[in-house]
N, C-alpha and C positions, 0 to 999 in steps of 0.2 A: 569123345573129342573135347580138350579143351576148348573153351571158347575165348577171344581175346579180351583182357577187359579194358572199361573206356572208364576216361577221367570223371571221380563226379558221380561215379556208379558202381556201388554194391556187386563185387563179382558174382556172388552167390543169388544175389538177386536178379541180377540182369541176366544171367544163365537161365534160371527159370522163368522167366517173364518169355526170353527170345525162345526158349525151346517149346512153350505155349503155341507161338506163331511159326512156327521152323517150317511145316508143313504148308501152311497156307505160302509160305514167301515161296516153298518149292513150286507150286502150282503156279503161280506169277510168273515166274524166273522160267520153268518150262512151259509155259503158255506162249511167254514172250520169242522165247524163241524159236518156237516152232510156226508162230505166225509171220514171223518177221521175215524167216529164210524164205515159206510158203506166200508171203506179199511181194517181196523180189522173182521170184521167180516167175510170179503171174504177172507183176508189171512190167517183165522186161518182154514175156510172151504178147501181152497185148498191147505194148507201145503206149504211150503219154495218152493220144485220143482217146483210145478203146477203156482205158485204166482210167479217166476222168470222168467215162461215162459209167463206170462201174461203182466208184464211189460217190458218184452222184446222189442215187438212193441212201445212200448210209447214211452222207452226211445232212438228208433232208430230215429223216428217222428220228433220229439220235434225239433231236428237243421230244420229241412224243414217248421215244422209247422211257426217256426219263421221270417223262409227265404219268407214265403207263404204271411206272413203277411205285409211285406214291409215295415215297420215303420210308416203306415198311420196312425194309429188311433190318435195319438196327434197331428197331422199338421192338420189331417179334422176336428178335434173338431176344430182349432186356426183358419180354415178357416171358419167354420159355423158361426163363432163369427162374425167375420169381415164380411161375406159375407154372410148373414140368404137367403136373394131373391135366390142363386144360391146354395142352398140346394138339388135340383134334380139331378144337373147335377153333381155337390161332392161325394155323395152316390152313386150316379153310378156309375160314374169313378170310383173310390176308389172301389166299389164290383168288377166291371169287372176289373181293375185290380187286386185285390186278387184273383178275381175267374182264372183268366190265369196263374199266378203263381203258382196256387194250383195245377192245369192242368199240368204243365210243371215240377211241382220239383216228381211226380209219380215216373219216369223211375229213377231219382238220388237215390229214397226210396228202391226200387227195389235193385239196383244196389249194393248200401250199404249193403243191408240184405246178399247176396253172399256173398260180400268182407269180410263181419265178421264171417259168417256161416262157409267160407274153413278157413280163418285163424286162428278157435279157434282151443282151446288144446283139450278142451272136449268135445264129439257130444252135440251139446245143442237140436236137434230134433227138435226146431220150425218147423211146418210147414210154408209155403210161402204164406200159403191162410190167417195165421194173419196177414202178412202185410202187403196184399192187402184191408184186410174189416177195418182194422185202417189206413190207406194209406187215404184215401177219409174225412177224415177230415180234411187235407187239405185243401181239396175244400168245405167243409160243413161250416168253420170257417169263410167263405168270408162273410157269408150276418150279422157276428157280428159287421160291420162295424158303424151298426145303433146305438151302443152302442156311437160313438161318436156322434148322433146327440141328445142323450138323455144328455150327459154331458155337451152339449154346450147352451142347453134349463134349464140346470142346474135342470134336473129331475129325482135326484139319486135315490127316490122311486120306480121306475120304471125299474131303472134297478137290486135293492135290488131282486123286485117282480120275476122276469123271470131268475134272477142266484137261487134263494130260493125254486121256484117252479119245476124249472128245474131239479135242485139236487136233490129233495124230492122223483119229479118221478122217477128218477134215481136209489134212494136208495132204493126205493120199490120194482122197477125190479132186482135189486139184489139181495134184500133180499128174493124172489120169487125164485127168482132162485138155492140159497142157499136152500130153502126151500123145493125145488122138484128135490132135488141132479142132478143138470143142471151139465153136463160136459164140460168141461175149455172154446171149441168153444163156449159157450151161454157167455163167460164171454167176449171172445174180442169181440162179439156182441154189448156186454154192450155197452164197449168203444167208439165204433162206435154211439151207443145208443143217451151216455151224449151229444156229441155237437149237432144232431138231434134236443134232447129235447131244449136245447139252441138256435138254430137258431130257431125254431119253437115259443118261446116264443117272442124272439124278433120282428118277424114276426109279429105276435099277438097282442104284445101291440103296436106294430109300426103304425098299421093299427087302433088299440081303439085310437089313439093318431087325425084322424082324415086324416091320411096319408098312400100311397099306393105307395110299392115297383114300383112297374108298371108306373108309374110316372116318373122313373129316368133315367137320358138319358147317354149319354157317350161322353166326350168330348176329344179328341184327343190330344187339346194344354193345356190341365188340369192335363190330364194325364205324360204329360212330365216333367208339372212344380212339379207334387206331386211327383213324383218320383227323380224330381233332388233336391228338397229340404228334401226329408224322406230316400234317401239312406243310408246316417249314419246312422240314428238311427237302419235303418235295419242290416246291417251291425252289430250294436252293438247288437242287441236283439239275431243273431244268435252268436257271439263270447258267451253273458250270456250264453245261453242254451246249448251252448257246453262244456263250462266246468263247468258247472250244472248237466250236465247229462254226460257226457266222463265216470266217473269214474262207473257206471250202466255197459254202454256198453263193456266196459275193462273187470270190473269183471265177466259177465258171459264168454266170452273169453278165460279167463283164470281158471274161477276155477266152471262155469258153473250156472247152473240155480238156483241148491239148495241157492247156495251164495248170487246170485242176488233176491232171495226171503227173503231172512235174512234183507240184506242190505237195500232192497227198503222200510221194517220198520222203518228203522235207519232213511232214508232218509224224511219219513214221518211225521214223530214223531218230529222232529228236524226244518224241513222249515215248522209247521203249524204254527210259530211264524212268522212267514215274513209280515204276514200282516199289523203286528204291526206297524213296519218304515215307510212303504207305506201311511198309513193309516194319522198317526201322521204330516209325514214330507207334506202330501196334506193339513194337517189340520193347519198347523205351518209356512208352508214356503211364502204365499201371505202376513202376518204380517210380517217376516226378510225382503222381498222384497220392503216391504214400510220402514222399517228405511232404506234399502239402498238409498232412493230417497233422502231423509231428512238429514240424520245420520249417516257418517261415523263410528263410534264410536259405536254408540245403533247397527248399522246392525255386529258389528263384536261381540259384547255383545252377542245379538241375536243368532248367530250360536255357541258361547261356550254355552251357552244353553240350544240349540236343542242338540248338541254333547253331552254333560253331560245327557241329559233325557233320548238320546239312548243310551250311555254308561251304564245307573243305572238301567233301564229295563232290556239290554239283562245280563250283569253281574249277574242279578239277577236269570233271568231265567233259564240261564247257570250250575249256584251253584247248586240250586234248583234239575233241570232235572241228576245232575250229580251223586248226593245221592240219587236221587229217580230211577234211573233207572231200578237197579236189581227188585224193586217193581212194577215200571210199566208193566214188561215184565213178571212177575209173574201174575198179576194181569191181563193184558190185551189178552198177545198170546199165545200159545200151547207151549208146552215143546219142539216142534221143533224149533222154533225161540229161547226158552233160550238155549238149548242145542248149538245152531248156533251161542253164543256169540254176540247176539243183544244189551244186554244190555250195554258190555264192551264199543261198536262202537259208541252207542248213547253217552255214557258219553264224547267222544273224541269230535264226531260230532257235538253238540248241542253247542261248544264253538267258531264254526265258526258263530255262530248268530250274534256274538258280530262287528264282520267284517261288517257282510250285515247291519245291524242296522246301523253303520256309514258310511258305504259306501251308505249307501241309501238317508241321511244324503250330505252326501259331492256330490252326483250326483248331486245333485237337485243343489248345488252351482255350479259347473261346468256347468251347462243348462243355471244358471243366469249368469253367467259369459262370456258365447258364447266361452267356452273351450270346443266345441265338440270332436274336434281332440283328446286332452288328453283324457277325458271323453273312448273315443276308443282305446287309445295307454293301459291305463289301465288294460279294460278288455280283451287285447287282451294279453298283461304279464301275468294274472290272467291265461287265458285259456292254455297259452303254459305253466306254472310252471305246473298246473294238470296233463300235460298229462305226462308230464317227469317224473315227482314222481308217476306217475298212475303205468306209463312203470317200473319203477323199482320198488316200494317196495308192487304190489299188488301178483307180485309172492314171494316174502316174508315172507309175513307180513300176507295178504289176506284181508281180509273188512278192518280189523283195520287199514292197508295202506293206501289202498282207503280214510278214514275217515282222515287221519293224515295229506293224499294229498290235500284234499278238504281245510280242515282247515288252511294248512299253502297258500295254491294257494289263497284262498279270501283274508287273513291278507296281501300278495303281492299289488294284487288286488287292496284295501284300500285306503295301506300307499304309494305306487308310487306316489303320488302325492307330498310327499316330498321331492323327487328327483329333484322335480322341482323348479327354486326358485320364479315365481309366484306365486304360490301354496303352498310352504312350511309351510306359516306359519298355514294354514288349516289342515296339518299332524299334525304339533305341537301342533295345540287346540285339534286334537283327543285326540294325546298321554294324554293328560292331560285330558281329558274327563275317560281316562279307569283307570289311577289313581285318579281319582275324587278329583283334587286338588282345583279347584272351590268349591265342597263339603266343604274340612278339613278348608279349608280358610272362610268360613263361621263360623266352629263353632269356631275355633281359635282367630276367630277377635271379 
């Protein structure tokens, strides 16, 4: 198949850069949407209530999940490269590290669920036993580690097969479940369920591959080095997740579970586009990295570009979801999510895409640049504006707060980087990417 070519970029080249990543975007793309139909369908079986106490857990997780993960997986992939012969002793390391962290951050998950359960306004009734049976994902999520030795073998098939398969089984026990009116606990079993099935595939194909976990040893002075060279990132994966999910944990707090069942649609519906930038900027940015060797000039080309492509995708998507909302929520959930003002929140929320699409966009220059620090100063402005507009306008306002907060915390986020004046002029190519003046300047000329 031909592939289409984009302005600014090497046909030849961007053909093979995108068919590098072809397979991984497939697993995305079929992940996406087999959990998205299997989220609708569970949310509209357990109503706003039931589906806010269910994502309750997740979004308590999610800062630990992060914390658990340590920021290994892109350093062991950048290590396997380099060092293929000391493959045993990487994955090991790396799992028993993950696997200790996972072990240790329990009693912090724990602790949190109190801290939120006496603080809220409204009894939110979780029981303690859901986030104990999603707590353990944590520790389940260690042996995904293998995921980086399939990326550094550059055998995205592979990992397409065991996220596609995984999810499939997933969405069957769901749909089972749905199907024999399973009550809520069968549902945070699920949860518990999906990374199972995930580790369990990777396991699988790990070992068809002609390799065995059993094999892997634990090295002590590897250990030191992966974690003194991966702690930023970790660092930064938990600041994302925090204020990614902050605004989940706040509103049931405050306005209770019903709300958080409403909102966690909003929330869905909205980040199923993320894959997009991820996806694009893997497929886009090893060709901007070679004009930076070459080309001053073509590498700066390059990234108005890529900013322009993310700019006129998410703008587009944004429009789109903003007039279609009232019809999505018609057409997709029960009269308890329209009634809940779902669709109002998605119209607000699905215009923070447009942030993450350049910010996902301008990370990836900040990585090539060895601006980790900013890269971190960023998201950690991003995370404090959320919680301060959380704190104030979700008793307000309520989701649509939440939604307003989110949006204006990523656009911070973003654009910090113009603050800077290394940097600035990467703010400036945004700005200009979201009025598509590259675009007008085209047809004008």
């Amino acid at each position: 198949m031909k592939l289409p070519t984009l302005p600014g970029f090497d046909p030849q080249a961007f053909e093979k850069y995108f068919k590098n990543t072809s397979w991984l975007m497939l697993a995305r793309i079929g992940s996406l949407l087999i959990k998205m139909f299997t989220g609708i369908a569970v949310a509209n079986f357990l109503g706003s209530e039931q589906n806010g106490m269910l994502n309750f857990p997740m979004a308590i997780i999610t800062f630990f999940m992060a914390a658990s993960a340590l920021g290994l997986d892109s350093y062991v992939t950048r290590e396997l490269l380099h060092r293929p012969q000391a493959k045993n002793t990487l994955l090991g390391t790396a799992f028993g590290m993950r696997l200790l962290a996972g072990l240790l951050v329990l009693p912090l998950i724990y602790l949190s669920y109190f801290l939120v359960i006496n603080f809220s306004s409204p009894n939110l009734g979780i029981p303690f036993e859901f986030i104990i049976i999603v707590s353990f994902v944590c520790i389940i999520q260690s042996i995904n580690i293998i995921d980086s030795y399939f990326q550094s073998q550059v055998q995205g098939k592979k990992i397409m097969i065991v996220q596609i398969v995984g999810n499939l089984i997933s969405a069957l026990l769901k749909i089972g479940l749905i199907v024999t009116q399973a009550p809520l606990t069968y549902f945070v079993y699920a949860l518990l369920a999906d990374a199972i099935f995930l580790a369990a595939g990777y396991i699988l194909m790990y070992s068809k591959s002609s390799e065995s976990i059993f094999q892997w040893t634990f090295s002590r002075g590897v250990a030191i080095d992966l974690f003194r060279k991966a702690w930023p990132l970790a660092f930064s994966a938990i600041l994302v997740s925090l204020y990614m999910k902050i605004d989940q944990v706040m509103i049931s707090s405050y306005l209770g579970n019903g709300a958080l069942g409403v909102y966690s649609t909003v929330v869905s519906l909205s980040e199923s586009w993320y894959f997009i930038p991820v996806a694009a900027v893997s497929a886009l940015f090893p060709a901007i990295m070679n004009a930076r060797k070459d080309d001053s000039k073509r590498y700066i080309h390059r990234l108005q570009n890529l900013y322009d492509l993310m700019s006129f995708i998410s703008l587009g998507i944004a429009i789109v979801v903003t007039f279609a909302a009232p019809w999505i929520y018609q057409l997709l959930y029960s009269a308890d999510y329209v009634r809940g003002g779902g669709a109002d929140v998605l119209a607000i929320h699905i215009w923070a895409g447009v942030f993450v699409f350049l910010g996902s966009a301008s990370g990836q220059y900040l990585i090539a640049e060895g601006y980790t620090k900013l890269s971190l100063s960023r998201t950690a402005a991003g995370a404090i504006v959320n919680i301060i507009l959380n704190i104030w306008w979700i008793p307000l306002y309520g989701i649509k707060g939440a939604a307003w907060a989110s949006l204006i915390a990523y656009g911070i986020s973003t654009f910090y980087i113009i603050l800077i004046p290394k940097t600035r002029q990467q703010g400036i190519m945004m700005l200009k990417s979201i009025f598509q003046i590259s675009f007008f300047k085209r047809i004008f000329s």
